[in-house]
C-alpha positions in Angstrom: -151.1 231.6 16.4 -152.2 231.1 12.4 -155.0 234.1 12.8 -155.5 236.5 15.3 -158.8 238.8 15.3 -159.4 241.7 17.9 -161.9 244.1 18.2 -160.7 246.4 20.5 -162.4 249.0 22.9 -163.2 251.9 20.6 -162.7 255.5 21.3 -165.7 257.4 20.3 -164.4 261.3 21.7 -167.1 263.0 24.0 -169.5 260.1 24.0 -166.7 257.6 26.1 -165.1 254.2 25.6 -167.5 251.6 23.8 -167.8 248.6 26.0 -168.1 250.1 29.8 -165.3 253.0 29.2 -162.5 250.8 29.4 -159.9 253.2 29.6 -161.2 254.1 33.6 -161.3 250.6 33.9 -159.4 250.3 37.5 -157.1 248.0 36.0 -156.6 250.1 33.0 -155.6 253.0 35.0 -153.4 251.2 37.1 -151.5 250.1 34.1 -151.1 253.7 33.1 -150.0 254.6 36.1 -147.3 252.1 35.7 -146.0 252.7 32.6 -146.7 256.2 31.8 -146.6 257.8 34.9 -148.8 260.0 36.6 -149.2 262.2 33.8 -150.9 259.4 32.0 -154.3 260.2 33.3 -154.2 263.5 32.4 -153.3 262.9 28.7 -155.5 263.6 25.5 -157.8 260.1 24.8 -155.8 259.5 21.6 -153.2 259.0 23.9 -154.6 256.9 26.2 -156.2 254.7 23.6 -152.2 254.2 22.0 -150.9 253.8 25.6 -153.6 251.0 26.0 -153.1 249.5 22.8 -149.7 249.6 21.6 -148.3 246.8 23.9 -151.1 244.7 23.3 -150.0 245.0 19.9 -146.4 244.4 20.3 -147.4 241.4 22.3 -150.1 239.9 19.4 -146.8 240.1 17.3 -145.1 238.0 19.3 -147.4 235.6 19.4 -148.2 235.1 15.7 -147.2 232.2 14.2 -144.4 233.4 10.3 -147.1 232.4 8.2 -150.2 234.2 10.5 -152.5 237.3 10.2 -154.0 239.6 12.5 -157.2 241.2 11.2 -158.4 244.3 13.7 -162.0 246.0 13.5 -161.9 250.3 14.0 -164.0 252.7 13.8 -162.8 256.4 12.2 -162.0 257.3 15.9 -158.9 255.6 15.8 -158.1 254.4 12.5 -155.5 256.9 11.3 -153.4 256.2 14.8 -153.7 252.2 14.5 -152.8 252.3 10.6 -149.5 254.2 12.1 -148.7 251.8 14.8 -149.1 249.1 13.0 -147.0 250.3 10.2 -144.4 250.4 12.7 -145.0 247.0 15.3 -145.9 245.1 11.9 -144.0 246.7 9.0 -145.5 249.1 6.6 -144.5 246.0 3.8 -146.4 243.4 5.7 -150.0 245.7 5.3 -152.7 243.4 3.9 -155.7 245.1 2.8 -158.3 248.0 4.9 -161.4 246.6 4.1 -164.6 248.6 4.5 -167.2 246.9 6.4 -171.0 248.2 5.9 -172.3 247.8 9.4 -175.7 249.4 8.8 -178.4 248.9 6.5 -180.1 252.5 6.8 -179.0 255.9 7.7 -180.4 257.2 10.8 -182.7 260.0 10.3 -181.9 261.8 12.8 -178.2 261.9 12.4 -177.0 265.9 12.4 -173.9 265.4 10.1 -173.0 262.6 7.8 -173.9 259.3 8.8 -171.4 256.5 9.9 -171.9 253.3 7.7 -168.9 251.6 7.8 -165.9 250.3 10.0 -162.7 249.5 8.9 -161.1 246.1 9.3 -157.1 246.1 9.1 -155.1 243.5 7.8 -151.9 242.6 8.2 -149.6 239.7 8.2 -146.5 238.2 10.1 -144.2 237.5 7.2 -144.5 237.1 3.4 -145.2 233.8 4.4 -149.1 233.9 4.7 -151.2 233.0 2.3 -154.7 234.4 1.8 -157.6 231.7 0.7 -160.3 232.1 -1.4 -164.1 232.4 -0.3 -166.5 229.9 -0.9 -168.2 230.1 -4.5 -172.2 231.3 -4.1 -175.2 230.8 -6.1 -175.0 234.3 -7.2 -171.5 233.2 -9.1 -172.4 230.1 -10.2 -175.7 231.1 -11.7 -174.3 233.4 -14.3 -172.9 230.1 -15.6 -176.4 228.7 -16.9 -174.7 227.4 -20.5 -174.0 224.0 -21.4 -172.4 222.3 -24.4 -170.2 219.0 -24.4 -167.3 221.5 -23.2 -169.0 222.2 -19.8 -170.7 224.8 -18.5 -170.0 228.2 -19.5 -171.6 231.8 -19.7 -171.2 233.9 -22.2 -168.9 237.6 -22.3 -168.9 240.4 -25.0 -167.7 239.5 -28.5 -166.8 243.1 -28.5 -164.6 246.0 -27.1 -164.5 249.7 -26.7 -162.4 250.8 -29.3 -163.4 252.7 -32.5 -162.1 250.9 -36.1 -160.2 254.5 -36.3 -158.3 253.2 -33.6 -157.2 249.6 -34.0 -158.5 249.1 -37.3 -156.7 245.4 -37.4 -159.7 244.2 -35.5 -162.5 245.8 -37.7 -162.8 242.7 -39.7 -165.6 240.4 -41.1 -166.8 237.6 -39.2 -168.7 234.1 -41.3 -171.6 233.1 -39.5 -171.2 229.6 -39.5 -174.5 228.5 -39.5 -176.1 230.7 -42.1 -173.2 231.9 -44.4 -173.7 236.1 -43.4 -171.0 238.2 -43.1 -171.0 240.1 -39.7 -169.4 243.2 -39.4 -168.7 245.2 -35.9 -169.7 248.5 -35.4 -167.2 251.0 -35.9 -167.2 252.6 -33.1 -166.7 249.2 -31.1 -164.7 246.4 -32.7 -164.2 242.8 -32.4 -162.0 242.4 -29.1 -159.6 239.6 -30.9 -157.7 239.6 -33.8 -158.4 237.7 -37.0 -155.0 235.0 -35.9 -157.3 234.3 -32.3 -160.5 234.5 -33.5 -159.4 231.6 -36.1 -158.4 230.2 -33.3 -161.7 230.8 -30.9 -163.2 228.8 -34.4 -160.9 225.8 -33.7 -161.4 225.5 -29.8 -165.0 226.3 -30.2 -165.3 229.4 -28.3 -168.0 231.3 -30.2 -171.4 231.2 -29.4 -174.3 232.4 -31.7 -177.2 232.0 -29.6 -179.3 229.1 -28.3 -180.7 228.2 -32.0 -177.1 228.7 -33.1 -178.4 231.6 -35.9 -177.7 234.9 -33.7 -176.2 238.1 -35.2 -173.8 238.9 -33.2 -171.3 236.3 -31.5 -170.3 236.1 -27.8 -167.4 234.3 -26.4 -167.8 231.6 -24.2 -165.9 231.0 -20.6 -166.3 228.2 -19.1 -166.3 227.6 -15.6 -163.9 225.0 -14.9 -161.4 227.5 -17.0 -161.5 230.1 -14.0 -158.5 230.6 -12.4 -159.8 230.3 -9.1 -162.7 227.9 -10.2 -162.4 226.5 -6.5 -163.7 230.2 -4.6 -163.8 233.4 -5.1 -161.0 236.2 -4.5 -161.5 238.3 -1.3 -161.8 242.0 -2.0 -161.7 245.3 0.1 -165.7 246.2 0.4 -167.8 244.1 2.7 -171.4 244.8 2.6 -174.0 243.7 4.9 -175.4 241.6 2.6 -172.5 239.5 2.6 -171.2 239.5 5.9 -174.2 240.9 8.5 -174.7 244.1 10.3 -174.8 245.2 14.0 -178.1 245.5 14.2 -178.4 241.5 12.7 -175.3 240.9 15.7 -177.7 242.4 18.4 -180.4 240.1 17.4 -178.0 237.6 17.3 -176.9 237.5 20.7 -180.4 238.3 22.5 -181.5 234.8 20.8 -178.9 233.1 22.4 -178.6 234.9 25.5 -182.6 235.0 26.2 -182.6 236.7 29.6 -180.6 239.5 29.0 -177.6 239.0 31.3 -176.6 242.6 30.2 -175.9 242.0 27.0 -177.5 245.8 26.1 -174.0 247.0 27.2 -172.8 245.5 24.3 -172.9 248.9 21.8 -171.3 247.3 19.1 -171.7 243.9 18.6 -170.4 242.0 15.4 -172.7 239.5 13.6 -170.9 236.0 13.4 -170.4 235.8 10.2 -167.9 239.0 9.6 -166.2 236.7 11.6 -166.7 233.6 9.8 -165.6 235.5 6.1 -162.9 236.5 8.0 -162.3 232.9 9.3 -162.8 231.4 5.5 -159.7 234.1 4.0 -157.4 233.6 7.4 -157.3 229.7 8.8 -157.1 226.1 7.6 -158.8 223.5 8.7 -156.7 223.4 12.1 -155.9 226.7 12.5 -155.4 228.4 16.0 -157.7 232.0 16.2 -157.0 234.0 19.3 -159.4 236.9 20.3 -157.9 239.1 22.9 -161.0 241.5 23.1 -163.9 238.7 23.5 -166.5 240.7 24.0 -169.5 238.5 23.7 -167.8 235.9 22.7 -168.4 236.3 18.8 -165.0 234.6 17.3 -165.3 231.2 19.3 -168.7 231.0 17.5 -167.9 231.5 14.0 -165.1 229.1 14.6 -167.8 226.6 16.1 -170.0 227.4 13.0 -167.3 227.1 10.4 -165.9 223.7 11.7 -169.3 222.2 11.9 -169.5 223.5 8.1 -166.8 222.0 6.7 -165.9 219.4 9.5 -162.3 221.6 10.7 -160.9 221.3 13.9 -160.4 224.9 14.4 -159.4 225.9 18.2 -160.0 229.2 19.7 -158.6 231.4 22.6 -160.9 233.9 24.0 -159.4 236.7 26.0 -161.3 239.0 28.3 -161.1 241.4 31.5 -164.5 242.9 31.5 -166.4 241.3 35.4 -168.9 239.4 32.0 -166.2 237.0 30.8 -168.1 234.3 32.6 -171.9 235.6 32.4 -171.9 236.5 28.7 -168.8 235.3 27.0 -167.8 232.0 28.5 -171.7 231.2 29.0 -172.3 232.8 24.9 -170.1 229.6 24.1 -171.6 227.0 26.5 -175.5 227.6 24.7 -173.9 227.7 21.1 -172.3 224.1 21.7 -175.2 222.8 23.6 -177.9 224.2 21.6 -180.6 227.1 22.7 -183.8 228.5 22.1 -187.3 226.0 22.1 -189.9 225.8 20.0 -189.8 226.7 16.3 -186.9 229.3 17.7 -184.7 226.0 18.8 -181.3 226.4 17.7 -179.1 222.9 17.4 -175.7 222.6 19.1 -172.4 222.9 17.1 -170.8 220.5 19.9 -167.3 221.0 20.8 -165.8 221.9 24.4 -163.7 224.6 26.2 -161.3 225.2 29.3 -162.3 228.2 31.4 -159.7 230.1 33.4 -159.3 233.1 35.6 -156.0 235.2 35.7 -154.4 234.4 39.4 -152.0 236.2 41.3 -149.1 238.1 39.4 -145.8 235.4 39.8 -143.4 239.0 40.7 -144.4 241.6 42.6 -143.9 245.3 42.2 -140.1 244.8 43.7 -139.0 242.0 41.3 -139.4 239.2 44.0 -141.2 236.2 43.6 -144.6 236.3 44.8 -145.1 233.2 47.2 -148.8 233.7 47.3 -149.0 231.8 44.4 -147.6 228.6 45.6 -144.4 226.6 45.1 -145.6 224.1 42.7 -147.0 227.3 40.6 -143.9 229.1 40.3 -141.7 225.8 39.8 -144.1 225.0 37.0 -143.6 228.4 35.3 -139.6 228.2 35.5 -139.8 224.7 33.9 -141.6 226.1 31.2 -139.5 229.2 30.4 -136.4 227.0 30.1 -138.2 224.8 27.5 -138.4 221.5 29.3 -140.4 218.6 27.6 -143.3 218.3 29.3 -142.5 214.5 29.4 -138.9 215.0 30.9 -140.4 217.0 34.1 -140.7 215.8 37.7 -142.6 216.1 40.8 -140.2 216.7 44.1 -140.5 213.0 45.2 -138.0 212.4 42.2 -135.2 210.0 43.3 -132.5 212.9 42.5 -133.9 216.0 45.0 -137.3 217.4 45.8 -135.5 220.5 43.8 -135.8 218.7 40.5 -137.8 220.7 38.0 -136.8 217.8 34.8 -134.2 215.7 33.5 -133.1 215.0 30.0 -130.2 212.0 29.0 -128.1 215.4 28.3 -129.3 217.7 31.0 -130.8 218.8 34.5 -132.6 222.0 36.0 -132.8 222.2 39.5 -135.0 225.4 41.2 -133.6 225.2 44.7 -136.1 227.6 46.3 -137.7 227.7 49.9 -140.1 230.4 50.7 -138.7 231.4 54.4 -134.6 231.0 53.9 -131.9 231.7 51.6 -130.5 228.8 49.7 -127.1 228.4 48.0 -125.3 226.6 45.0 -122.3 225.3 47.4 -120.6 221.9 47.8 -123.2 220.4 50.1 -125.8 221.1 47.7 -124.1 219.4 45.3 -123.1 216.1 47.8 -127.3 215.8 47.7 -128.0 214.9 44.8 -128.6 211.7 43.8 -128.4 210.9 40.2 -127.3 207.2 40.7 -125.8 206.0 37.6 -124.1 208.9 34.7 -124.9 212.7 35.6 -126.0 214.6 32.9 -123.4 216.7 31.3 -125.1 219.9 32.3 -126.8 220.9 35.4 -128.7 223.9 35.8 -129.4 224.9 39.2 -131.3 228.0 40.4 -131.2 229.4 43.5 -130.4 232.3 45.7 -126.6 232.8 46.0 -123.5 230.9 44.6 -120.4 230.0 46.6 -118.7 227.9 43.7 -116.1 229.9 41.3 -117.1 230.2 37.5 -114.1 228.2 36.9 -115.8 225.4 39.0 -119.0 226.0 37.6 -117.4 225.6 33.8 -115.4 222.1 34.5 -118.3 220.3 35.9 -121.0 221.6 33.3 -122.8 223.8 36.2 -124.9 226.3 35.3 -126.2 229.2 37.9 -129.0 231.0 37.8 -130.1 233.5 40.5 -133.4 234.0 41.8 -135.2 235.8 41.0 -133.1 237.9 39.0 -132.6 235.1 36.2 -136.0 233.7 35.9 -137.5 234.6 31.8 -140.2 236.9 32.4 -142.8 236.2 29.5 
């Protein structure tokens, strides 16, 4: 995963959880139950918010790519306690940036103590590996460069500095106007900000402008725009206002366009406008970059990836996580009217094209005692083993294989075998050895999972047998 961006359920004290109280969601206080214990519903709600987030976290880790980032929206609620757990799952060396976003435009009047503008947005990376980007350029940047000569295009900066002639009387000096032979002195209470040696050479590389007509007073330096050390964009900093990224209230508006009927999009309390999520997009991911949301809400992310790779023609791909009953309603069906297009009229809205899997979480593969859960099917559970022991997808077979019906894959240098049946025991013995067919060479290992082994280790070792019992030995993920 090359950027990971989560917005998760915020805790806002005596007023509940934004985004249907998720921490008495059923599922959440199962989870609780589980882990903490009982006592876990009768702890403070800073503790519950870190008992719900903290393996999430762990888990986000995991799945970062060495060169990713993970950028998390917060509220002051929280803040404090995510900075802290991050510090630890992430490493205090790999913290990024907090960048303040302005969410609102105007203070509500009716606010009794000091008005909430902002959120914060964490930062932080895998590994010293990532690499931030620049933003795009804007016409505000590029206008102050409205100067030309045969050089380029240029604007012009202060001639001048803040120091007195007292102080660095080396550059209280007389400066030749070329053009009509005065001698300019600075003030003395601000001097020329070069020195005589580079402002001979500012003379020589043409540097020094004296006004349109060429006859000014006072000389300016000129900086040219292709000189810019990040001519291409524009360094990222920590403030984000809503100018330059949106607001909630722009997110709400947002989202009611494209979701016209409702569809109980009001419970949405705190929406983000898609383009936070598109600046955030423009610093974090490459053209092919993999963005995973694990609290999709209304299903913001996948469209400011949709909008940024129909911007600059990316192929951007997105995973969408939610657990909330309006994954399909609002977030799935969000992303549907964004690629297709919505709105009529003069309101009509093109499509940004593109096209998404939708799934649904099935039954748990163990249950509660560690055994396999056969409700989920054979084929399910062989498919799951195959893919925690790494087999190319290419190398793996169905159970009408020529070798066994057990056969999970073969490679020229190896074999699994998941010899499992729902309603007996199976073994690793001699006679499931004598039935397997593998015709010409065997591989020179052979995994084999099943219930029990009757072989010796020794036998096991000198034939290039490996055992693994069920369900004991199966990778949980």
């Amino acid at each position: 995963m090359n950027c990971i961006y989560i917005d998760p359920p915020y805790n806002t004290g005596n007023e509940g959880w934004v985004y249907n109280d998720a921490v008495n969601d059923p599922r959440i206080k199962k989870w609780l139950g589980q882990v903490v214990g009982k006592e876990g519903e009768d702890l403070t709600r800073h503790d519950k918010w870190l008992c719900m987030m903290y393996p999430r976290l762990k888990l986000l880790h995991r799945l970062l790519a060495k060169d990713g980032v993970i950028f998390i929206s917060i509220d002051d609620n929280e803040a404090a306690n995510l900075r802290l757990i991050m510090d630890e799952i992430f490493g205090a060396t790999n913290f990024v940036a907090n960048i303040l976003w302005q969410k609102k435009y105007a203070v509500a009047n009716d606010h009794k103590s000091i008005a909430p503008m902002h959120d914060h947005i964490f930062v932080f990376r895998k590994t010293a590996n990532w690499e931030r980007l620049l933003l795009p350029r804007t016409e505000d940047k590029d206008r102050q460069y409205r100067l030309e000569d045969t050089n380029g295009i240029f604007r012009t900066s202060d001639y001048t500095c803040n120091k007195s002639a007292d102080e660095r009387p080396n550059l209280y000096y007389p400066i030749m106007q070329p053009n009509t032979g005065e001698e300019i002195w600075p003030k003395r209470n601000a001097v020329w900000r070069y020195s005589q040696e580079r402002h001979a050479q500012n003379i020589q590389d043409n540097l020094i402008y004296w006004g349109k007509e060429g006859i000014g007073k006072t000389p300016s330096f000129k900086r040219y725009r292709d000189s810019l050390k990040n001519a291409g964009g524009v360094v990222p900093q920590t403030w984000w206002t809503h100018e330059f990224c949106g607001h909630t209230d722009a997110a709400k508006k947002e989202i009611r366009a494209i979701m016209a009927e409702g569809n109980g999009i009001d419970d949405f309390v705190t929406p983000k406008p898609s383009t936070l999520i598109e600046r955030i997009l423009q610093i974090a991911t490459g053209k092919d970059a993999l963005v995973l949301d694990s609290f999709a809400g209304s299903g913001t992310t996948a469209h400011a990836v949709l909008k940024l790779n129909a911007q600059d023609g990316g192929n951007r791909r997105f995973i969408l996580c939610e657990m909330m009953d309006y994954a399909e309603t609002i977030t799935a069906e969000r992303v549907r009217r964004v690629m297709a297009g919505y709105g009529e009229g003069n309101k009509a809205t093109a499509g940004l094209g593109g096209a998404f899997s939708y799934y649904t979480v099935g039954e748990p593969l163990f249950l509660p005692d560690d055994n396999l859960n056969e409700a989920v099917g054979v084929q399910v559970i062989r498919d799951y083993v195959a893919y925690t022991e790494n087999i190319p997808q290419e190398s793996r077979t169905t159970t009408d294989n020529p070798v066994s019906p057990y056969l999970l894959g073969q490679t020229p240098d190896a074999a699994w075998l998941f010899h499992y049946e729902p309603d007996r025991a199976t073994l690793l013995d001699m006679d499931f050895l004598g039935s397997l067919q593998f015709g010409g060479k065997r591989p020179a290992l052979v995994v084999v999972y099943a219930d029990a082994c009757l072989l010796s280790p020794e036998f096991l070792q000198r034939h290039g047998l490996v055992f693994k019992k069920i369900p004991r030995d199966i990778t949980r993920l």
